[in-house]
N, C-alpha and C positions, 0 to 999 in steps of 0.2 A: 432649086437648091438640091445639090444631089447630098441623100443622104443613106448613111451607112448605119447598116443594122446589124442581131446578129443573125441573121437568115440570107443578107444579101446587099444588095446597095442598087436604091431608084432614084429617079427625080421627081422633084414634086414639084409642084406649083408653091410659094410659100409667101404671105402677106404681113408683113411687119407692123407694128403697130405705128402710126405717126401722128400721132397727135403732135399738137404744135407747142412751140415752148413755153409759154407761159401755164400751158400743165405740167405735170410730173413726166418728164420724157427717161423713157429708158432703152438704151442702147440696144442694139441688136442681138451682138452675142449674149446679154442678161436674159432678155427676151425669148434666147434659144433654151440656156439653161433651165428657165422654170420652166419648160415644157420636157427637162429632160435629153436634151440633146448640147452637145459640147460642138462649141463651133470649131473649125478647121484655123481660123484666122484672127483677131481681135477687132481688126480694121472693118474690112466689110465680105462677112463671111460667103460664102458661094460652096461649102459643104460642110456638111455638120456627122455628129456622130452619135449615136443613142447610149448613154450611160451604161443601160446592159451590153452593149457588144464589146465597148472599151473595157467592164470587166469582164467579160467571156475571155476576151483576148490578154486581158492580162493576167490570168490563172494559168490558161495555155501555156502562155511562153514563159510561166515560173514552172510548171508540171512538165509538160512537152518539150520545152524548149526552141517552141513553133517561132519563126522569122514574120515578120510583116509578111512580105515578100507570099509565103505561104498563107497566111491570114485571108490573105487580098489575094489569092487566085481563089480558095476554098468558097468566096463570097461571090465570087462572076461565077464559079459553078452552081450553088446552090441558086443565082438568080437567074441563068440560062445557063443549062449542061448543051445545047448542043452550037448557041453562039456563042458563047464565052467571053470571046474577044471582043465583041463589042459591048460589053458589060464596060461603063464606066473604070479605070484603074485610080486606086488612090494611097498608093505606096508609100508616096513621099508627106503628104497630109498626116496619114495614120500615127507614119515615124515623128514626126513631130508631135502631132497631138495628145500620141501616147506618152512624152518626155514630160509634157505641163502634165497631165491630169496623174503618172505616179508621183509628181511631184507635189501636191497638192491633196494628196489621199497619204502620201509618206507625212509632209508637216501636220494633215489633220489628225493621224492620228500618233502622233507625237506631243500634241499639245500645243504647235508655235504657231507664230503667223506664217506665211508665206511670201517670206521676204527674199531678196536679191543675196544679201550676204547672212545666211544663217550663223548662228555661236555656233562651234567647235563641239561636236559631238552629241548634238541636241535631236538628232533623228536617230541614231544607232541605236540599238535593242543588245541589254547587258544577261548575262549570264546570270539569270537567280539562284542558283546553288553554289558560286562561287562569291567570295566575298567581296563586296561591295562597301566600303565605309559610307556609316551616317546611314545605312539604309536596312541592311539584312542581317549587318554582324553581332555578335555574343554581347551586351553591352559590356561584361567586363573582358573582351579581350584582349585588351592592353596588359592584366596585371594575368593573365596565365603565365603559371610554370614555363622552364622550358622546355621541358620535356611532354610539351603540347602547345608547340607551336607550330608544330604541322596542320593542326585545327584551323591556322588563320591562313594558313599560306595561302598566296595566290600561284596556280599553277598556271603556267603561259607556254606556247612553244610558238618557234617564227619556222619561217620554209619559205623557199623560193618555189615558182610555180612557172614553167618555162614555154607550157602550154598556152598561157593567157597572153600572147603578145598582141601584136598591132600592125601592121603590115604598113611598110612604107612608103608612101603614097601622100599625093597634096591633099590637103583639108582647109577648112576655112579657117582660116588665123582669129575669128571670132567667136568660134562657139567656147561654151565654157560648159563645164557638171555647172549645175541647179542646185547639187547637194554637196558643192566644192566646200571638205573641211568639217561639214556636219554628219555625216555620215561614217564610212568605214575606209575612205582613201583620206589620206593627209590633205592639208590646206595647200594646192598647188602654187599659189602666190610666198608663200614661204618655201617652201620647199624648190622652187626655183632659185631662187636666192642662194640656199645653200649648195644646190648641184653649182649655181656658177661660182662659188668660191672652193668648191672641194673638187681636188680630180685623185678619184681614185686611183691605185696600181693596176697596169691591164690580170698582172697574175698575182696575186694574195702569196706571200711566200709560208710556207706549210715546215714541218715536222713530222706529219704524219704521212697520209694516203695525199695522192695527188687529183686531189676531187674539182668535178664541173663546176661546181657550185662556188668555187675560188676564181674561177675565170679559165681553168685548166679544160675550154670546150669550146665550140666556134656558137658562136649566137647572130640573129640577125634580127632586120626589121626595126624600124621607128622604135618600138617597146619591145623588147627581148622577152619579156616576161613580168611580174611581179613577185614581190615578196609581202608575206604578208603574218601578224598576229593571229593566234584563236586562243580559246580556252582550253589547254592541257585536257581536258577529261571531259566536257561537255559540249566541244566542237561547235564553240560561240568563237563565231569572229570579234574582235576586238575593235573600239571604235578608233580611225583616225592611225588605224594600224596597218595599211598597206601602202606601198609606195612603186611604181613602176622604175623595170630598170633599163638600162640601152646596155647593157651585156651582162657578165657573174652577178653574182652574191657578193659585190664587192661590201668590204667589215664597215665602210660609211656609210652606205644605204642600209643597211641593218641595225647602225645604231640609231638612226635619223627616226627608221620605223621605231625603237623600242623606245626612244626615247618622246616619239609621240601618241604612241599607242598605250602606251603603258602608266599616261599622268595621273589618271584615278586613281592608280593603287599604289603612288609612291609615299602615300602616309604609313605602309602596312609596315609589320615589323620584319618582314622574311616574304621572297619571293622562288618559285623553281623556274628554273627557264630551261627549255627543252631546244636543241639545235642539232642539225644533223651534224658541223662542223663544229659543235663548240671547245670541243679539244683546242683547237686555231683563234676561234672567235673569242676566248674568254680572255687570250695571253695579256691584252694590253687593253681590254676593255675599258677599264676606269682613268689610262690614259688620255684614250679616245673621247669618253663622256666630258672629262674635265676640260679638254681643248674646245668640244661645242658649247660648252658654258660662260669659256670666256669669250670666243669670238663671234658666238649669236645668240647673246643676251636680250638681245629685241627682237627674236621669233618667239610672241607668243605660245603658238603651239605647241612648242617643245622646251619648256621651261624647265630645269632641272637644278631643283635646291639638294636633292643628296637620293640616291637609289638605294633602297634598300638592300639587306645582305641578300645576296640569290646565289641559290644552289644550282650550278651547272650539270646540264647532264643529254644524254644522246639518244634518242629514241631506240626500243627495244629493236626492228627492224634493224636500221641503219648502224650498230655499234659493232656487226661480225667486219663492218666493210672497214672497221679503224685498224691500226696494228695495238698489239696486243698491250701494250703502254700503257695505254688513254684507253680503252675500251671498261674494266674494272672501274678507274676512278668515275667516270661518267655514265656508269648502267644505272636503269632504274631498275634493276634486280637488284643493286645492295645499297643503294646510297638510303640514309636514314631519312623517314619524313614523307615518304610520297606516297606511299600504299602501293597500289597496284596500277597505278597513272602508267602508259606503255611510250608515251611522248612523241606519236603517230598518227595526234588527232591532223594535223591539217596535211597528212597524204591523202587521211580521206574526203576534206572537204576538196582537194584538189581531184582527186577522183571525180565528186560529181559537178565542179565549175568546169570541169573539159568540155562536158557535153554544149558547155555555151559559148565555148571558146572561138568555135567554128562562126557562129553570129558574131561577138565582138569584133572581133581581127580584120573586118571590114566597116567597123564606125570611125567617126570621127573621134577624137580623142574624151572630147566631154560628153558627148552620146555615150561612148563606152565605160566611163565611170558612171552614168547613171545606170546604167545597165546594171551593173555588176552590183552598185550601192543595194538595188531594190532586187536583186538575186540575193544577197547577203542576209538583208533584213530575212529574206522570207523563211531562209534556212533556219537564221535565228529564230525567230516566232514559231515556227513546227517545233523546235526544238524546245523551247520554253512552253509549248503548250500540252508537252508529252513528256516531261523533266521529271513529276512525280513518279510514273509507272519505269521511266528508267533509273533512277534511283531504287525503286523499292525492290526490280529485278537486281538489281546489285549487292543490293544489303544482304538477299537471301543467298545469291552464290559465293560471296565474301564471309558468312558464317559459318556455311558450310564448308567452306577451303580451308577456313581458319582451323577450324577442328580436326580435319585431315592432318594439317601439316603438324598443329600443337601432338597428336596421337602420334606421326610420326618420328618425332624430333623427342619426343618422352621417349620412345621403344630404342631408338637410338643411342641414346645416352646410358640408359640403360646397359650397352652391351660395351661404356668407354669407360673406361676409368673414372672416378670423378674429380682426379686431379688434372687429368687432360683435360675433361668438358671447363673447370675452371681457368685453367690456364689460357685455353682458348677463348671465354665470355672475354677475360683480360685485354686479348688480345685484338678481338672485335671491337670494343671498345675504344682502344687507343688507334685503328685504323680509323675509325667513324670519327676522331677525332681530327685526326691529319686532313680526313674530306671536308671538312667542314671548315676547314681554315686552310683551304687550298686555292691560292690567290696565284702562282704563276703554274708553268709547267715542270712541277716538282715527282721525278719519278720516285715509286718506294714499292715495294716488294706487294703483292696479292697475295691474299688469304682465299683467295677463292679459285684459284687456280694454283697446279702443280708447279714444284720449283723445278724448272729444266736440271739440277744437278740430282735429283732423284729419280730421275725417269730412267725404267732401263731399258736397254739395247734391244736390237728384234733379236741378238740371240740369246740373250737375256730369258726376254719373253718367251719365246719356242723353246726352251729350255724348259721351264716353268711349267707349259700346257702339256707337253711330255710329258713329263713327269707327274705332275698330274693325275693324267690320263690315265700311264700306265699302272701307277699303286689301283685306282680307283676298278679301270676296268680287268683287273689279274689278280684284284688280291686273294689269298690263300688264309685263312687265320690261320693262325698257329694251333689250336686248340680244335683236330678235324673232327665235325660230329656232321651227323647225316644232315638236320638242317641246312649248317653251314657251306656243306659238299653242294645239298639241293640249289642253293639260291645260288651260287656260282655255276652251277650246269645249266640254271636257270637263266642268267646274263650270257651263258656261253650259246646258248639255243641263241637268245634274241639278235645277238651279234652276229651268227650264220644267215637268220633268216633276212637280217639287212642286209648281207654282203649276196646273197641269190637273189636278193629281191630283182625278178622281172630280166636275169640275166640268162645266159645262155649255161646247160647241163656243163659243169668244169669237168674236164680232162680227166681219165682215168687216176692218173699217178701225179696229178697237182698237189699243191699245197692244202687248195680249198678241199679237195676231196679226200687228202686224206684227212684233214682236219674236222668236214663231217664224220667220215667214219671211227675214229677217235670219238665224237661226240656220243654215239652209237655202243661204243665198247663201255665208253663212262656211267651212260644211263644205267644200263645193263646192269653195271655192279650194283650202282643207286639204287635199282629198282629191288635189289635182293637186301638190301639195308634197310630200304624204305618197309617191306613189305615183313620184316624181323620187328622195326621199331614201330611203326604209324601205325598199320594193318589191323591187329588185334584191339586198341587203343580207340580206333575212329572206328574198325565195327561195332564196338560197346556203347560208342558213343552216340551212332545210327543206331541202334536196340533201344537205346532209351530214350532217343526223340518218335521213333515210330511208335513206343507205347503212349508214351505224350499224346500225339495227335492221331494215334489211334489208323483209321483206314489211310490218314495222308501220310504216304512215306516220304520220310525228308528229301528236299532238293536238293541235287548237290551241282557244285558247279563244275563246268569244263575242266578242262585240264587244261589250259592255255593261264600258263601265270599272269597275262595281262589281262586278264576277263575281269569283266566291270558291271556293276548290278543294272536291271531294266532298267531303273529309271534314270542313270548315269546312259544307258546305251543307247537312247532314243534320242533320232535326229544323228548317229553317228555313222552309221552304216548306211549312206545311199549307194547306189550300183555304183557309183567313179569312184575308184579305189583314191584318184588324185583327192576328190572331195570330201571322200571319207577321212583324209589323212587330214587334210585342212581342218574340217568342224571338230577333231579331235582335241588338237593342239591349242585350236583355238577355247576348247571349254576345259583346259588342262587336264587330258586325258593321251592317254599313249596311246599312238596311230593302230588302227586295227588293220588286224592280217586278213587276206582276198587271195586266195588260191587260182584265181582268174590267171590265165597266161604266163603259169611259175612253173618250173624247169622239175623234174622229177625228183631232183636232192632237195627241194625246197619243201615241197610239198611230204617227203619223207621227216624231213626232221619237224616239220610244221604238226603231222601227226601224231610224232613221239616225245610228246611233253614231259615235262618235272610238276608232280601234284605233290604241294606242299599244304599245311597246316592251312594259309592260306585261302586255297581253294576251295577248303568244302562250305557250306552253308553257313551261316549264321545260326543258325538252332545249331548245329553240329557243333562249334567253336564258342558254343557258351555254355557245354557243358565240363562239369568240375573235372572230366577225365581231360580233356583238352585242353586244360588251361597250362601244365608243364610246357605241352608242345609250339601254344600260341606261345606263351612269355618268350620262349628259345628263339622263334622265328623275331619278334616284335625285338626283344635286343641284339639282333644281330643286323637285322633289315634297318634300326632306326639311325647308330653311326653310320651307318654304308648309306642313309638319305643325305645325311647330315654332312659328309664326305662330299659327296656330290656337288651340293649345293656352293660350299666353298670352290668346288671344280669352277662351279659355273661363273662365281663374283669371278675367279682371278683371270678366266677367258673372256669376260665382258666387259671388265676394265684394260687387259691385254687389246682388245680390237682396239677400245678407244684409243689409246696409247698409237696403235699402228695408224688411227685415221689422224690422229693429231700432224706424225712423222709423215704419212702420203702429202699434207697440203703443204709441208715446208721440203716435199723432196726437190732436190736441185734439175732433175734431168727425170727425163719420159722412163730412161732404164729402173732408176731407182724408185719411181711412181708405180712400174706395172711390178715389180717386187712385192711394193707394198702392199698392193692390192692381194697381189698371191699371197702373200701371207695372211692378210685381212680373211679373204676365203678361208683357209685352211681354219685359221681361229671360230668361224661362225660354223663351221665341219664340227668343230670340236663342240662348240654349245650346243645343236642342235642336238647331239649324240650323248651327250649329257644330261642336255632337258629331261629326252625319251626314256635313260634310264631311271631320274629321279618318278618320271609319272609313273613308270612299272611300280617303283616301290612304294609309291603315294597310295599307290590301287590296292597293292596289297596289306600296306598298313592299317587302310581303312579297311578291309574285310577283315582285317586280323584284332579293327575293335577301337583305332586311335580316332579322338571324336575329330568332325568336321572342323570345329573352329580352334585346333591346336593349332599356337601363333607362330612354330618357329618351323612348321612342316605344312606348309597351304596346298591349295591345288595351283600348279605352275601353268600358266596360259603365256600366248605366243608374245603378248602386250610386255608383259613382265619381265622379258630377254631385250626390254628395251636398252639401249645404252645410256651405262652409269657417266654423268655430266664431270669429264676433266678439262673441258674445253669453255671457253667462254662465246660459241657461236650457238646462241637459242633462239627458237622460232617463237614467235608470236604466240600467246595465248600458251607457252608450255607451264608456267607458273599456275594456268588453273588445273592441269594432269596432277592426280593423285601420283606420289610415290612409291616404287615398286614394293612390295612388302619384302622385300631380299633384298632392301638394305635396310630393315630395320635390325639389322642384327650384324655386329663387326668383330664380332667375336674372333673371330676366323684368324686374322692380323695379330693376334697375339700368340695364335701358339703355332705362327711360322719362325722354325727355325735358321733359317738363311738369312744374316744381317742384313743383306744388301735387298732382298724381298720382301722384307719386314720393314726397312726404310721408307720405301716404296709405298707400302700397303699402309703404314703410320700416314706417307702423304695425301694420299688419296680420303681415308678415311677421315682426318682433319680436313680437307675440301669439303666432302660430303658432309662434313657437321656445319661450317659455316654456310653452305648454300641453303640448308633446308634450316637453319638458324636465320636467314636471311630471309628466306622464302615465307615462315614462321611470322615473322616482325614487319614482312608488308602487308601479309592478311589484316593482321590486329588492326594495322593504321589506315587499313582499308576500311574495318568497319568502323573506326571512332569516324576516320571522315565520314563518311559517309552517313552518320548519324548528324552530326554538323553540318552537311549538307542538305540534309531533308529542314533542318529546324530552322537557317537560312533561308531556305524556300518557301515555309512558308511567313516568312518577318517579309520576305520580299513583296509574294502576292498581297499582303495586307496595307503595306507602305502603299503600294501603286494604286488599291483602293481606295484607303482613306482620299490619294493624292487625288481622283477626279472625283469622287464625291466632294471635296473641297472646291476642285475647279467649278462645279458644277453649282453650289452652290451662289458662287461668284458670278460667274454669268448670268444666271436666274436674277439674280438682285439688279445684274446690269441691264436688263430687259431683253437677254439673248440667249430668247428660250428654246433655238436650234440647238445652238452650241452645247447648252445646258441637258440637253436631250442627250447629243451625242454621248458628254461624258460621263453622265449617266449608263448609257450604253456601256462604255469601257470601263466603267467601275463594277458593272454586274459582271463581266468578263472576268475580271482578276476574283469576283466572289465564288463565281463556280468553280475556278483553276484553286481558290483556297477550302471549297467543300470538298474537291476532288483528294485534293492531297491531306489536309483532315481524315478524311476517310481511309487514305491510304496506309498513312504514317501511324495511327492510332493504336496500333500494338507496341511499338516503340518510342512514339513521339508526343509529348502532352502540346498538342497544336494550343490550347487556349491560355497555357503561360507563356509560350513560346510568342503568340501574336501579343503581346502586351507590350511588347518595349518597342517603343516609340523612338524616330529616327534621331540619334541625335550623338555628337562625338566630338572628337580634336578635328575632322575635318571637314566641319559643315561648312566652310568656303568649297571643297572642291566638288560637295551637291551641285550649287548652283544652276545652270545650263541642264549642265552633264546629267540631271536627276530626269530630265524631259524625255531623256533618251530612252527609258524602258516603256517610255507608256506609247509604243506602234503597238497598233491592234494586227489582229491576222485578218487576211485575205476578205472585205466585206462581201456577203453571200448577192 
């Protein structure tokens, strides 16, 4: 008998027992098993297999994703590394015998026998923090408000998967899945039926994008791919929820899936279905259902008395690739009721089924649905057995967001009218009303994107940053006083030393040169005003701090108006002047000057500074002589921040404006415009930033505290781009809002009708996205609260259930069984001490487990209740 271990594979000598019949005779393979070894054959074995190696090797190939094939060479090396080859091969044995023995560790720990035709969903493993009727849910969920019905919803999203095909080639017309119909693929005997009477369209005709997923792609091989169910938010496959397809996402194989994947939860009152095509997929949906209802009334399977209402919508990823129509109606950034669900769970479970894709695509058709059936489960069960700690990380960055966004969206309003923030509640209101009773492809205007007739022109916009620009960086007040003169010769310095910066000595009789020496003549004067008004003033003021602290005579600082205190300067100054300028910007400070490799004008004017009130120490500028000169600097420097800042919103909402117009330019000419002008614009913010942090630097030596809310410190994060477009990445909903746009002040006292339109548009966008953004926190965390208290109604349901079982067996004199389930009742008790544990700042675990399974659908328990109790992985 050759037998396989997990160190290697020998032969043995092996003696069966034979008594004769009129004793108790027992077969061979029973014979092998009590010793622990699983026979190769049923008939009359000649190899067997050792219980540990079949689970050594089936942890492998769920972790590794290891092949027989590699299995059974690793085994002839570990038993001879240097003959190998004549180490018995048992490739084809293994593959089979690994098919019986998960099939029989899948029913055991499900609860069933292990029979030929299993019920319909009886091995699948359910999602515990989603709702489950008769098992987990609220018991009065039926009579909740509506305005917490999001609480029950069940969230779902389907996906085609083009990697999982099947390669075309003969197989045995005999073999069947073991787990055909009970597990996470449809019932193949139905489901053939219906392929023979429905023939899809080769191409799905569209409205929108001309997507693969319609049939708009070439596909090949026996199995093209599958489509398949998971769980919206907790990345649980769905039982009875995948279907194999021979080309597209054709809209009948999708509905076949959802209309058998989905039979558990069609008692609920509201459903979300996520779809990358659902814009297409939703148009005639209820056509399509009611036509399977009347002409396959007798597929069990897919029984459909009435689907509940479901909110259609497009995963966050996938909705930049719609036109812009259907993108707003179908985002889960604004549709009501989903929280922060991103509708992109099964790209990732498709993610990690590729890595077995390369294994299936050479099985037989029902080998490969076992395969996958006992790959699903297992994702499921890790999942379910680490559901507490992901939930409880959620709850914490869902409250924290929440608060971010409520702080940001208070500070906002703050700066609108409040008969606009009303008008607009109105108006969100009656959009969210239109989604919700959005049954064909009815288009109507976005609140969350700009009206194309308010957008203006690129010379609009260049017009605009002009002008801008120039008030900001030339203005003159009218009212000339020395301060005033200082802090503009002061911009006029900074503005030289970035135009020298690192360039070559200009030309005698240039522009730039005469324009330094100009600078040179202006100081001059300054410095004979400066030293009339400041001079006597700030040495009085150094006379009475040197008595103050006696032998310390006061510090004073440089004369570089961008000088910043030690402990702002540290980590800012390494030898790369490039690096130095980075960590500056990046801690919201103004790039520091490096005399390294600068041209003689540079280094000249870099010398000859403007020392203003500013500049001197901190002791120096708290005393009572100094306080005329501070106040003079601090009102004049704080409109000229405040000026700026406005520069900066109307050149960060200008680029977005130009990258909207780049993606719809007609021709390559009009694209590389764009671009230039895109440049030019981020020219103008970057030179904007610079000067607000000059004046941020000095405001704060001149005494404005740190956490003044409408003059922050400006870092390179916060020049990120204001949202006019509806293309957002992944995960931007958890990004804090810049603090420059808690304030919109700005749009009201532009006088230019046509820029004030404009700026009214934007600024209404920006109320309802962060109004948006605001209202899926909150619903994040009530779910999520309803999630954790389902989960643990769940772990407690599935324990009473084998302590039940177990008791049963016990009585029936099947004190294996009775053991077993025992076993798996102390499992679901640790996963509810765990989450107890967890949840116990917010969740009263011990009323929570009190209510007992019971509802309007305790027909659709039945079976289907068997399916959560798989155990994980036996050790």
């Amino acid at each position: 008998l050759t037998i396989t271990h997990e160190h290697g594979i020998n032969e043995f000598d092996v003696h069966f027992c034979a008594c004769p019949a009129p004793l108790v005779a027992v077969e061979q393979p029973i014979q092998l098993l009590s010793f622990g070894l699983f026979p190769g054959t049923w008939s009359q074995p000649l190899a067997a297999f050792t219980i540990n190696g079949l689970r050594d090797y089936h942890l492998l190939s769920l972790q590794a994703q290891m092949s027989v094939h590699d299995y059974i060479k690793y085994l002839q090396r570990s038993t001879d590394n240097v003959a190998s080859d004549v180490v018995p091969e048992r490739d084809r044995e293994l593959n089979n015998t690994m098919r019986e023995f998960m099939f029989l560790r899948t029913t055991r720990r499900a609860g069933v026998d292990p029979v030929e035709k299993l019920e319909p969903r009886s091995v699948a493993i359910n999602c515990p923090a989603c709702p489950q009727p008769d098992m987990n849910m609220d018991p009065n969920w039926q009579s909740r408000p509506d305005d917490q019905s999001h609480l029950d919803m069940h969230f779902n999203t389907v996906d085609g998967n083009f990697q999982a095909s099947l390669k075309n080639k003969n197989f045995d017309e005999s073999d069947y899945s073991l787990s055909n119909g009970a597990a996470y693929f449809v019932e193949q005997n139905d489901f053939k039926e219906y392929k023979s009477k429905v023939r899809p369209p080769k191409k799905e005709d569209t409205t929108c994008q001309r997507f693969g997923a319609m049939g708009y792609s070439r596909f090949g091989g026996r199995v093209s791919g599958t489509v398949g169910l998971s769980c919206a938010r907790h990345m649980f496959m769905l039982p009875c929820g995948s279907v194999d397809l021979d080309r597209g996402e054709a809209f009948c194989w999708v509905d076949y899936c959802m209309c058998s994947g989905l039979q558990r939860w069609l008692c609920l009152k509201r459903m979300s279905n996520g779809y990358d095509i659902n814009c297409q997929y939703r148009k005639k949906f209820c056509i399509r259902i009611q036509d399977i209802q009347k002409r396959f009334p007798h597929l069990s399977t897919i029984r459909v008395k009435l689907f509940p209402w479901t909110l259609p919508a497009i995963g966050k990823f996938h909705a930049p690739a719609h036109t812009a129509s259907c993108r707003c109606k179908y985002s889960y950034n604004y549709l009501p009721g989903v929280g922060m669900t991103d509708g992109e769970a099964a790209e990732r479970i498709w993610a990690i089924l590729n890595n077995l894709a390369s294994r299936t695509k050479e099985m037989s058709p029902g080998h490969r649905h076992d395969i996958m059936n006992d790959f699903y489960s297992d994702m499921n069960v890790r999942r379910l057995h680490a559901i507490g700690d992901l939930l409880w990380r959620r709850y914490l960055r869902a409250v924290s967001h929440r608060a971010q966004a409520k702080e940001h969206l208070d500070e906002l309003e703050e700066s609108i009218p409040e008969q606009h923030v009303q008008d607009w509640r109105d108006e969100e209101k009656q959009w969210q009303e239109r989604v919700f009773h959005l049954q064909e492809d009815i288009d109507f205007e976005s609140p969350y994107e700009l009206r194309p007739d308010n957008v203006l022109s690129d010379k609009d916009i260049l017009l605009k940053v002009t002008r801008e620009r120039g008030l900001n960086g030339q203005t003159v007040a009218s009212i000339i006083s020395v301060v005033q003169r200082g802090v503009s010769l002061q911009m006029e310095r900074e503005e030289l030393l970035d135009i020298l910066d690192r360039s070559d000595e200009p030309e005698a009789h240039s522009d730039l040169a005469l324009r330094c020496q100009q600078y040179h003549t202006e100081l001059q004067r300054w410095d004979t005003l400066r030293e009339t008004y400041f001079t006597p003033v700030v040495q009085e003021a150094c006379t009475i701090v040197e008595d103050a602290v006696r032998d310390n005579q006061a510090a004073r600082f440089a004369r570089d108006a961008a000088l910043i205190s030690q402990d702002e300067r540290r980590g800012t100054r390494p030898a790369d002047p490039d690096l130095a300028e980075q960590l500056s910007r990046t801690n919201g400070l103004p790039p520091p000057r490096s005399s390294k490799d600068q041209c003689a004008s540079w280094i000249d004017v870099f010398e000859n500074s403007v020392t203003l009130p500013s500049s001197y120490h901190s002791l120096v500028l708290e005393q009572a002589l100094m306080r005329q000169l501070v106040n003079i600097e601090t009102d004049f420097r704080r409109p000229e921040a405040e000026r700026v800042l406005e520069d900066i919103k109307t050149s960060i909402i200008a680029r977005e404006v130009f990258k909207l117009q780049k993606k719809k330019a007609p021709g390559k000419g009009m694209t590389l415009r764009t671009q230039s002008a895109i440049g030019k614009v981020n020219e103008e913010i970057r030179a904007a930033a610079n000067m607000y942090r000059r004046h941020w630097v000095s405001l704060r030596a001149l005494g404005m505290p740190l956490e003044e809310p409408y003059l922050r410190r400006l870092v390179d994060a916060d020049l990120e781009h204001f949202d006019v477009s509806l293309d957002r990445d992944l995960g931007k909903s958890q990004r804090a809002v810049s603090w420059l746009w808690d304030n919109f002040s700005f749009v009201d006292s532009e006088q230019d009708p046509r820029y004030q339109t404009f700026y009214n548009d934007a600024r209404k966008v920006h109320w309802f996205r962060s109004s948006a953004q605001y209202a899926r926190w909150k619903e994040e965390v009530e779910i999520l609260l309803e999630e954790m208290r389902r989960t643990i109604r769940f772990f407690v349901f599935w324990e009473r259930w084998w302590l039940a079982r177990s008791e049963a067996k016990e009585a029936a004199g099947e004190r294996g069984e009775a053991a077993y389930d025992r076993r798996q009742a102390y499992r679901y008790t640790r996963l509810f001490d765990r989450a107890k544990e967890t949840f116990k700042s917010v969740v009263d675990a011990v009323s929570t487990s009190t209510y007992a399974a019971q509802g309007p659908c305790a027909d659709s328990l039945h079976q289907d209740s068997v399916a959560n109790g798989a155990s994980e992985i036996d050790p």
